[in-house]
C-alpha positions as CSV (number, residue, x, y, z in Angstrom):
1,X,51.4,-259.7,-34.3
2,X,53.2,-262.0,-36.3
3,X,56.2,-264.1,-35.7
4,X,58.5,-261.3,-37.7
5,X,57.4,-258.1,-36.2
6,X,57.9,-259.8,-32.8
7,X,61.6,-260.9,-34.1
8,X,62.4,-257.3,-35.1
9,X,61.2,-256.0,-31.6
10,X,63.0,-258.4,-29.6
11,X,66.6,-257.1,-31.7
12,X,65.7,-253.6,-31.4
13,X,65.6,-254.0,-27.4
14,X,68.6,-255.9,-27.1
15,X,70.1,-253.5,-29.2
16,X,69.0,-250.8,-26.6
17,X,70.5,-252.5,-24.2
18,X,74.1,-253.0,-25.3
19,X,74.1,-249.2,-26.1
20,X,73.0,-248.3,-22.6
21,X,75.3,-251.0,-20.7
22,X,78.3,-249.3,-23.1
23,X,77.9,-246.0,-22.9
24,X,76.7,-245.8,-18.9
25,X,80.4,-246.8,-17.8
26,X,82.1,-244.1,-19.2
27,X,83.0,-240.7,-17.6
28,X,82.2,-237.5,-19.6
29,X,85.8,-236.1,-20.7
30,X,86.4,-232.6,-19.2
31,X,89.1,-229.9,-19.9
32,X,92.2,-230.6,-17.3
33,X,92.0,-227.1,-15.3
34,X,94.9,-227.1,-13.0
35,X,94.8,-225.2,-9.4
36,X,97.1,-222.6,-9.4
37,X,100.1,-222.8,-6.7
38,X,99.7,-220.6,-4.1
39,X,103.5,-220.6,-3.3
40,X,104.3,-219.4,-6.9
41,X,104.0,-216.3,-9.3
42,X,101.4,-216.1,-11.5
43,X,101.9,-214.1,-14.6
44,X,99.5,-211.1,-13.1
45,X,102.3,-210.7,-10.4
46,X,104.5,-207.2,-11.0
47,X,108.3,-207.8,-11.8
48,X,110.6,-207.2,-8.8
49,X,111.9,-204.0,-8.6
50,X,115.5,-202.8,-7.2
51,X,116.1,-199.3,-5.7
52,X,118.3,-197.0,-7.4
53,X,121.8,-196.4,-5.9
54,X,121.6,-192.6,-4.7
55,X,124.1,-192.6,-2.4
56,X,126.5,-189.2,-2.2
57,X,130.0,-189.7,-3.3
58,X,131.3,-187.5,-0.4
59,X,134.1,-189.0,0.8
60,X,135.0,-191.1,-2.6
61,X,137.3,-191.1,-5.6
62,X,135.2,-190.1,-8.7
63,X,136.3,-190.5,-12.2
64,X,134.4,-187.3,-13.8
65,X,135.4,-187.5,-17.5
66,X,138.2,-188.5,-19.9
67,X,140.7,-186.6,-21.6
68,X,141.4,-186.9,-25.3
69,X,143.8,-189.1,-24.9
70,X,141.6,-191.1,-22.2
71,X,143.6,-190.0,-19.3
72,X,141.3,-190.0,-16.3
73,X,140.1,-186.7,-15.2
74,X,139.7,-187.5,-11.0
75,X,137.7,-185.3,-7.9
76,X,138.9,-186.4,-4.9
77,X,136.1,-185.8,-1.8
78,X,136.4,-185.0,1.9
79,X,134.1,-184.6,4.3
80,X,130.4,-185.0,3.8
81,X,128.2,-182.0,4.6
82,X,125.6,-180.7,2.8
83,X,127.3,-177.6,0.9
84,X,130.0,-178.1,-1.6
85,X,133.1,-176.3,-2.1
86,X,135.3,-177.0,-5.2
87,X,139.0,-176.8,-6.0
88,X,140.4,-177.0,-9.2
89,X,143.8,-177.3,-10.4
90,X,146.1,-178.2,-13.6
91,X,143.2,-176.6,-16.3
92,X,146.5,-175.4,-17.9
93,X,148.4,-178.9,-17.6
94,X,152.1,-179.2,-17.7
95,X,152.5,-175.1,-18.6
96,X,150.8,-174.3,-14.8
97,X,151.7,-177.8,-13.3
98,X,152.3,-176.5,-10.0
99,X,148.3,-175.8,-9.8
100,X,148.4,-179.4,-9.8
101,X,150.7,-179.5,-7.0
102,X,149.0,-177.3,-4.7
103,X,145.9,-178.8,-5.2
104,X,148.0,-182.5,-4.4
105,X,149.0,-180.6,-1.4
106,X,145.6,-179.6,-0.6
107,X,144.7,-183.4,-0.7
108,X,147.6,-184.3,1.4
109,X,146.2,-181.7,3.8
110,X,142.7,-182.9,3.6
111,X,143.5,-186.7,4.2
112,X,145.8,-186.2,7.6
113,X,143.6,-183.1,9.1
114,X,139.8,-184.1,7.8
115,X,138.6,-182.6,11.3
116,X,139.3,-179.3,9.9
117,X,137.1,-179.4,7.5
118,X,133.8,-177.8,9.4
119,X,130.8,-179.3,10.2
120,X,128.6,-179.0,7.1
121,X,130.9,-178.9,4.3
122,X,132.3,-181.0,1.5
123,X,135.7,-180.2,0.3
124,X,136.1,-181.3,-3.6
125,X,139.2,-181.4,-5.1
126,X,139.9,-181.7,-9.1
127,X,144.1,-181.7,-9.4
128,X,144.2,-182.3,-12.7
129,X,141.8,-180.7,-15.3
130,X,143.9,-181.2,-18.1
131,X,145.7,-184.6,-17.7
132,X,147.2,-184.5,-21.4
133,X,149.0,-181.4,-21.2
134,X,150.3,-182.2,-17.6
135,X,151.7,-185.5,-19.2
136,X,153.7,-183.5,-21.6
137,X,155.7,-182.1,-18.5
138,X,155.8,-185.0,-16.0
139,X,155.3,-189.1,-16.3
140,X,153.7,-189.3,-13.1
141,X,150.1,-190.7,-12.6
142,X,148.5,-188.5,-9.9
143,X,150.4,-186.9,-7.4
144,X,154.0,-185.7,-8.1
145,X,156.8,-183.8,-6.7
146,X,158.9,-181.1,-8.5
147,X,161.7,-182.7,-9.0
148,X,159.5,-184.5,-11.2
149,X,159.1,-182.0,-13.9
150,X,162.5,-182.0,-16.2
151,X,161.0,-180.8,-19.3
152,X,162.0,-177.6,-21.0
153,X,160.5,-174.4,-20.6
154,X,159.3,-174.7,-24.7
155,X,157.9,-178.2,-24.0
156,X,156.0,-176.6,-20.6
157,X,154.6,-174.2,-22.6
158,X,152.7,-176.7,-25.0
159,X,151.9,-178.5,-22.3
160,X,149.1,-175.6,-21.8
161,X,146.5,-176.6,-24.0
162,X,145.1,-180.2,-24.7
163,X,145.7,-182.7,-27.1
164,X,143.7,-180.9,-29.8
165,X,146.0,-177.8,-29.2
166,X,142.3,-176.1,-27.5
167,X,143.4,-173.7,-24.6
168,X,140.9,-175.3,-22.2
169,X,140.5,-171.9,-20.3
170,X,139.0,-170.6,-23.1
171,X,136.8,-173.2,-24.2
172,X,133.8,-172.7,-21.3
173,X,130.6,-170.5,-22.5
174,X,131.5,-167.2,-21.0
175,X,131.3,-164.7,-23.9
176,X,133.4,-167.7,-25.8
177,X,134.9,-167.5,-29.0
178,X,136.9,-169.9,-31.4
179,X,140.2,-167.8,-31.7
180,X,141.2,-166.4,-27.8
181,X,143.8,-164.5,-26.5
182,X,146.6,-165.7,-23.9
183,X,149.3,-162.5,-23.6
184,X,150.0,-161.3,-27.1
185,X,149.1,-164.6,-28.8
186,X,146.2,-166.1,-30.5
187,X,145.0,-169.3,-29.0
188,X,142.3,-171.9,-30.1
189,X,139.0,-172.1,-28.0
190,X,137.3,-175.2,-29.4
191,X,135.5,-175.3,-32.2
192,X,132.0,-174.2,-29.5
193,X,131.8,-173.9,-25.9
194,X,132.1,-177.1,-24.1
195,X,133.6,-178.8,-27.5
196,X,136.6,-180.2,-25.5
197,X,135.7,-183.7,-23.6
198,X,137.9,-182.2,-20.1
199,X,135.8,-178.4,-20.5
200,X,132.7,-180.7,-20.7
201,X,133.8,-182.8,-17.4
202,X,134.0,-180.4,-15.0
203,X,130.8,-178.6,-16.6
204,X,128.8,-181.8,-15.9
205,X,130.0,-182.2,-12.5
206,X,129.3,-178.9,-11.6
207,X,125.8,-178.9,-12.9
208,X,124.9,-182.3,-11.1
209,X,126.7,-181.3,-7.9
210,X,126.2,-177.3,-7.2
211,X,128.9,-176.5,-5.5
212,X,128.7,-173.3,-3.0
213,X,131.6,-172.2,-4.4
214,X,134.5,-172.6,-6.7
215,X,138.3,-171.9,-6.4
216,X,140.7,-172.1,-9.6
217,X,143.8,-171.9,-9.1
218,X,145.9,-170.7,-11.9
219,X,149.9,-169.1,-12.2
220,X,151.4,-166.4,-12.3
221,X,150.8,-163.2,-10.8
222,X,150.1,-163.6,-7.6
223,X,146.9,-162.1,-6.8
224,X,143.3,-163.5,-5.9
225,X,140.8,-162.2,-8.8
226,X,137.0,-162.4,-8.4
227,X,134.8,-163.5,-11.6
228,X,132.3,-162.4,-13.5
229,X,130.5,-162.8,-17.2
230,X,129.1,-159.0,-18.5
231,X,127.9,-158.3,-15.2
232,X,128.5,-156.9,-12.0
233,X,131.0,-158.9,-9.5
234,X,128.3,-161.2,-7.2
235,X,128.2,-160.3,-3.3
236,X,129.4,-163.5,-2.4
237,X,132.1,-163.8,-4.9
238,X,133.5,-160.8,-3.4
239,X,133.1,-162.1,0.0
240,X,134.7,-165.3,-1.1
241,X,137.7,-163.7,-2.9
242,X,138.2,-161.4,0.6
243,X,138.4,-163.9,2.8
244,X,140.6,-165.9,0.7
245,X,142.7,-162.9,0.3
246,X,143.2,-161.8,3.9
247,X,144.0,-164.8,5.1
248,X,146.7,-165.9,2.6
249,X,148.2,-162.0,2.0
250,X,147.4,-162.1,-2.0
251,X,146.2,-159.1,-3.0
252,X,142.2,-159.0,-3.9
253,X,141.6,-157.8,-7.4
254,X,137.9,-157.4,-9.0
255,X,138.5,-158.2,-12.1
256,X,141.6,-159.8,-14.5
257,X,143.0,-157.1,-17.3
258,X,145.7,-157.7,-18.0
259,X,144.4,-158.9,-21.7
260,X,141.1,-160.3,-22.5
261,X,140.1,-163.4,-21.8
262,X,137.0,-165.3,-23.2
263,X,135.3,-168.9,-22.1
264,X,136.9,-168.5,-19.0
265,X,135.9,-171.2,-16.7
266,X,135.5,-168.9,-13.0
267,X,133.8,-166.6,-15.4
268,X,131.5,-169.2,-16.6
269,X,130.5,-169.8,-13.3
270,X,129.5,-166.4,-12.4
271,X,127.5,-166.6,-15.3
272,X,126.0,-169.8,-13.6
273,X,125.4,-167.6,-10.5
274,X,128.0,-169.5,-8.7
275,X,130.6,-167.5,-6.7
276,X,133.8,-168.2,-8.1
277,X,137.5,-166.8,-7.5
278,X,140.9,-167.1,-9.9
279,X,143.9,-167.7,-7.5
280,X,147.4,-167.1,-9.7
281,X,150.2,-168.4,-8.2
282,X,153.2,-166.1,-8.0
283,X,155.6,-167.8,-10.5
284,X,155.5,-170.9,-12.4
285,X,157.1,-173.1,-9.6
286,X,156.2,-172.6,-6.2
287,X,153.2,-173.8,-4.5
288,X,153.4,-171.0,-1.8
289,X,151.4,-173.8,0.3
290,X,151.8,-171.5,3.8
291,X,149.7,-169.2,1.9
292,X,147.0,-170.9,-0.2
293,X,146.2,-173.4,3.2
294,X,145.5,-170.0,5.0
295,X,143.3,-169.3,2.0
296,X,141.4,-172.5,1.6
297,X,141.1,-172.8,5.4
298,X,139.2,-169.0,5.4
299,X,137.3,-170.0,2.2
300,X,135.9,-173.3,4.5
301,X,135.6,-171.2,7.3
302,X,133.3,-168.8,5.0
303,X,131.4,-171.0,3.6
304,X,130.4,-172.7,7.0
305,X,128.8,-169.4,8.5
């Protein structure tokens, strides 16, 4: 071997040997991987979920709907049993407004005396189905006396119908039609069933809340009046107008022919297989209150049996 292949040997090594003395103190680089906290979410975790609020509204103040004008349409609950029974007053505003103020009365009633409501039962109250025409007659929010009402017997009158002029007693889908009849006179029944926003806010409360039964209370002929829709009078509306009868000395009628009367709300409700009664006042002004709190207290007492 000669002096230059032993030079060439000797730098290859020595090369060798810086590589490995270079290369042998360094760590391999790896991916940093961190350890998930226990203590935390991780994105497989499910999203936290609330429970629905299903509680009743028995014994609560319920905005149902808004008028045209955005008056508040109001049912006022008492008691809290399992079976429903509905009043309804004021469907024909500041024409009928002492509806209104027997079904205030009722409330009055309700609030001082709630043990008399028996066990079971949930009294509803609706005062005001038709807050625009009532305004027409009275300036009163809610409850009202009668030395409230100064308007004229013309201005009463308009204050039957809504502010789109609909009759709102003829606007529910019980054989409805667009042009009704109230006495001798052509009145407007929507342009369809349910077009009026105060119609369609008792319809969706009744629907969502079933009631066991349904009193209207309308003036004036004095006289309790069972309903129907194109079919025979139900059992129990004639049980229910009876008893409400009897007790409050109104004469019991089966059915209201005096003229016709079309999308009719009690009707609608025997349509709906809900018993249902028409209670007319005797006149335009009294509440006869002696007589309907005999009424609603044998209706309760009915309905608790």
């Amino acid at each position: 071997m000669n002096k230059k292949t032993i030079i060439t040997l000797v730098v290859i090594v020595v090369l060798a040997l810086g590589a490995y003395l270079l290369f042998s103190n360094n760590e391999p680089v790896t991916p940093d991987i961190a350890t998930p906290d226990v203590n935390q979410p991780t994105d497989t975790d499910s999203p936290a979920t609330t429970t629905p609020d299903t509680a009743e509204d028995e014994g609560a103040t319920v905005v149902i709907g808004k008028s045209v004008e955005g008056r508040d349409i109001v049912a006022y609950n008492y008691g809290s049993g399992a079976r429903r029974v509905l009043f309804v007053g004021g469907i024909h505003g500041g024409y009928s407004w002492n509806t209104s103020l027997v079904a205030y009365e009722a409330m009055d009633y309700f609030e001082k005396n709630l043990s008399t409501i028996p066990e079971g039962i949930t009294v509803t109250v609706i005062p005001n189905a038709n807050p625009d025409g009532l305004s027409k007659v009275v300036s009163a929010t809610g409850a009202f006396k009668a030395s409230d009402i100064t308007a004229s017997a013309a201005v009463q009158v308009t204050g039957r119908f809504n502010a789109n002029n609909v009759d709102l007693n003829r606007n529910f889908d019980c054989q409805w039609q667009a042009t009704g009849t109230w006495q001798n006179k052509s009145v407007s029944g929507g342009t369809t069933a349910f077009s009026e926003p105060e119609a369609k806010a008792v319809r969706d409360y009744i629907d969502s809340h079933s009631p066991a039964g349904v009193v209207v209370w309308y003036s004036a002929a004095g006289g309790v009046y069972a309903s129907s829709c194109g079919a025979d009078v139900l059992p129990a509306t004639t049980a229910m107008m009876n008893a409400y009868a009897q007790a409050s000395g109104y004469p019991a009628h089966k059915s209201f022919d005096f003229y016709e009367t079309t999308g009719d709300m009690a009707n609608w409700l025997a349509k709906k297989n809900i018993p249902a009664i028409s209670v007319l006042l005797t006149d335009h002004t009294s509440t006869e209150w002696t007589k309907n709190q005999a009424g609603i207290k044998a209706v309760l007492t009915h309905f608790s049996q």
